[in-house]
N, C-alpha and C positions, 0 to 999 in steps of 0.2 A: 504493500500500500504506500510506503514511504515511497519506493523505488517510483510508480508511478505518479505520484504528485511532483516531484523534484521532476521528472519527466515535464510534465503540464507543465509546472514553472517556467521551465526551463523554454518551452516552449508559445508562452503567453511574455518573456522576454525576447525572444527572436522575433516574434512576428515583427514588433512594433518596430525592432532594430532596422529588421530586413526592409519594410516599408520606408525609414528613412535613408536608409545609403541608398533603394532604388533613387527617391527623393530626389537625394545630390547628386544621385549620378545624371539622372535624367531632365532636372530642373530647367536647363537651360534647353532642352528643345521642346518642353511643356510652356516656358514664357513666352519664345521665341518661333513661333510658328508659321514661320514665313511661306508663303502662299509662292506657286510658280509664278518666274516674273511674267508681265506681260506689258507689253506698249504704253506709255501714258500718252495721252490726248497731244499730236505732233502740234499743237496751238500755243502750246505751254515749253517755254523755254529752260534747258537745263541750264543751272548754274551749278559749278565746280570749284571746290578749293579742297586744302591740305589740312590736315591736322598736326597736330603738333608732332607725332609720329610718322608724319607722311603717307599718312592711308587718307585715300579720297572720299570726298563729302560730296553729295550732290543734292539739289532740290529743284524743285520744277515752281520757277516764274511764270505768272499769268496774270498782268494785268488788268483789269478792269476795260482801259480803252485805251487808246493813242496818246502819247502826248506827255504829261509832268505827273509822272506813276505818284509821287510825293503830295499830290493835290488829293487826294484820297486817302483812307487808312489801309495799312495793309494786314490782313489774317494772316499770321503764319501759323501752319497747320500741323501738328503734330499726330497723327494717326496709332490705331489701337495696334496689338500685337498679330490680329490676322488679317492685316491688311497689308497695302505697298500704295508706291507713289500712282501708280495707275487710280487706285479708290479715289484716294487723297484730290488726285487733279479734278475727279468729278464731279466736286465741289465748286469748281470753278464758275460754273452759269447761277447758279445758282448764289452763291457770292458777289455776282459781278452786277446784279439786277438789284443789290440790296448797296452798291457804292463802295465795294471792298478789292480792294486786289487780293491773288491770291500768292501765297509762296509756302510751297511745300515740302517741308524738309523731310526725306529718304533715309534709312537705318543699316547699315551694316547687317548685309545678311538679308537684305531687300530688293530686290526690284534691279535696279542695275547695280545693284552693292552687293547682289546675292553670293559672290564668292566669298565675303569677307565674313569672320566670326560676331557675331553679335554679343553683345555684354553690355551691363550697365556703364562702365568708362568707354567701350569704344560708341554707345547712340549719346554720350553726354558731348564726347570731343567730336565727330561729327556733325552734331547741332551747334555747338559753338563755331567749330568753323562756317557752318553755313551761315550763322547769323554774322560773322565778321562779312561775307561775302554780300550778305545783305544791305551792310555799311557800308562798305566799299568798292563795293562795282555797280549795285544798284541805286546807289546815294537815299536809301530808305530810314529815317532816323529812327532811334527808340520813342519820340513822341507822337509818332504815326505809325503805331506797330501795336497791333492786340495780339499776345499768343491766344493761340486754342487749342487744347490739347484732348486728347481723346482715350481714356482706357489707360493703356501699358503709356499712351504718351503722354498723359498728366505729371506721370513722374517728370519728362521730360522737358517740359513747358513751367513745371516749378521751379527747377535748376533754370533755367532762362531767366523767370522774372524773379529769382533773386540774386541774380546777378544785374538787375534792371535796365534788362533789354527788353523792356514793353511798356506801354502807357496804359493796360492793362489785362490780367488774364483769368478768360473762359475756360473753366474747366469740366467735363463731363462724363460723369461716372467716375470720379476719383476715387483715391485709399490712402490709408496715411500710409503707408507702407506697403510694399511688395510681401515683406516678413509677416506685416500684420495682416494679412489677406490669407498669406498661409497657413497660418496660427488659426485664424478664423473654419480654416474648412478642417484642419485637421484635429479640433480639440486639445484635448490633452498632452494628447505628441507634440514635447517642445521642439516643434520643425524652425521655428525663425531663426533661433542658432545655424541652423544648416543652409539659409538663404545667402547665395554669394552677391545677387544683384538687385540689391535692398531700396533703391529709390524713395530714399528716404524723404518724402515730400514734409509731414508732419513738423520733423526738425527745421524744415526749410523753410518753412513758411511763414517764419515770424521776421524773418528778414525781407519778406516780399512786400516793398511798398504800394506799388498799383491796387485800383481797387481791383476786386476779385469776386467771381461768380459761378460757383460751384451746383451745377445743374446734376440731382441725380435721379434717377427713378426707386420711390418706394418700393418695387417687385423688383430688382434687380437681382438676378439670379446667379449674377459672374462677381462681382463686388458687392458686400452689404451696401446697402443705403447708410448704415451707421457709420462705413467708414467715411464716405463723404460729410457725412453732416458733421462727424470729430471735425475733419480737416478743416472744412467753412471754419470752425471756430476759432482757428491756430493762426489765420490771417487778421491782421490788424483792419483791414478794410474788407472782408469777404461775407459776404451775401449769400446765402444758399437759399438754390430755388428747387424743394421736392416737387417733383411730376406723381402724383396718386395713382398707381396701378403698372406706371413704367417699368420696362425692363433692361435690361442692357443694352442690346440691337435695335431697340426700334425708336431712338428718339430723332432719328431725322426723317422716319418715313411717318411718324405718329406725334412729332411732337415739334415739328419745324418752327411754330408760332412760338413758341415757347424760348427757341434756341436762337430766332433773331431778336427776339426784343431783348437777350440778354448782350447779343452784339453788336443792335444799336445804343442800348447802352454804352455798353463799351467802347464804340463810337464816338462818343461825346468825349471820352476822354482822353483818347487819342486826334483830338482838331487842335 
């Protein structure tokens, strides 16, 4: 009887083990689920640059009309973890009819980046280079610049506007953490220890000046609703607007009204 209980122990401590080394082993192609690349919208101009490492950054220009792109605000778009620059550009008509330019910044491991490794330092130095590229090939300033960041890219759109490269930023379906998200599905199992790519928005946030607008869906099935609403509260100037019955996926096909008036909003404070 001894011999089979120590057995069970023994075996009620493996499981949990053996579920986190899959965890870490696999973590980074469970966040990073890049989709096969395909064409973005030939209307949309790629812009290129280096990162500090010399791995290339690229994002797709599209603006609004002809002429002084600067006379406009411009969206820069950060997109969720199953998408690529091809989604992200399709954003563009839609953007373009509401007075926004568009610039879309692309992720290592994406879309025309698909050979390169994705991780949280290489989609941080990527989007910085692209936002340098933003200042200085497209002459786009940080006071006509709203980030919007989407899912896996709120992490990324938070590291931007605290670093205050935006006049301010829309966020949708955030978390305070990548760790804290995991923590959240997995219970008990202390998984965030084992998180290597922790976008850590939460900590970030109290250095983000810009106002801030934290749009999530109550039914949100992929990120609680709770994490967003913590995050709204860590921003000195953040506004959380819950959508009642929302889920993850559908707030631009079910909740569009919702998601311009927070970026005309945001508009204003980028003129």
């Amino acid at each position: 009887m001894r011999r089979a209980l120590r057995r069970l122990s023994l075996l009620a401590l493996a499981l949990p083990l053996g579920a986190a080394l899959m965890l870490y082993a696999l973590q980074r192609a469970l966040l990073f689920p890049a989709p096969a690349p395909r064409p973005h919208d030939a209307r949309a101009q790629l812009v290129e640059a280096r990162t500090p490492t010399q791995r290339r950054a690229v994002a797709a220009w599209w603006p609004a009309s002809a002429g002084d792109a600067t006379a406009r605000p411009t969206v820069v778009y950060l997109h969720g973890n199953g998408m690529q620059l091809a989604d992200a550009v399709e954003l563009g008509p839609w953007l373009h009819a509401r007075g926004f330019n568009l610039y879309a910044i692309e992720y290592p491991g994406y879309g025309p980046l698909h050979g390169d490794a994705p991780s949280e330092v290489s989609l941080l130095d990527a989007a910085r280079a692209s936002m340098e590229a933003l200042r200085t090939q497209l002459h786009v300033p940080a006071s006509r610049t709203v980030l919007l960041g989407q899912s896996l890219g709120t992490g990324v759109a938070v590291d931007l506007a605290s670093r205050g490269e935006a006049a301010a930023l829309v966020l949708l379906s955030p978390y305070r953490s990548i760790a804290d998200v995991a923590q959240s599905m997995f219970g008990a199992l202390p998984v965030r220890w084992l998180v290597r790519d922790r976008f850590d928005s939460a900590a970030k946030a109290p250095s983000v000046r810009a106002p801030v607008w934290v749009i999530h869906g109550t039914a949100d099935e992929v990120i609680p609703f709770a994490q967003g609403a913590s995050l709204a509260e860590r921003f000195a100037r953040g506004r959380l607007v819950a959508l009642a019955g929302a889920h993850h996926n559908d707030l631009w096909s079910d909740h569009a009204d919702a998601l311009e008036a927070a970026l005309r909003e945001a508009a204003r404070a980028a003129e």
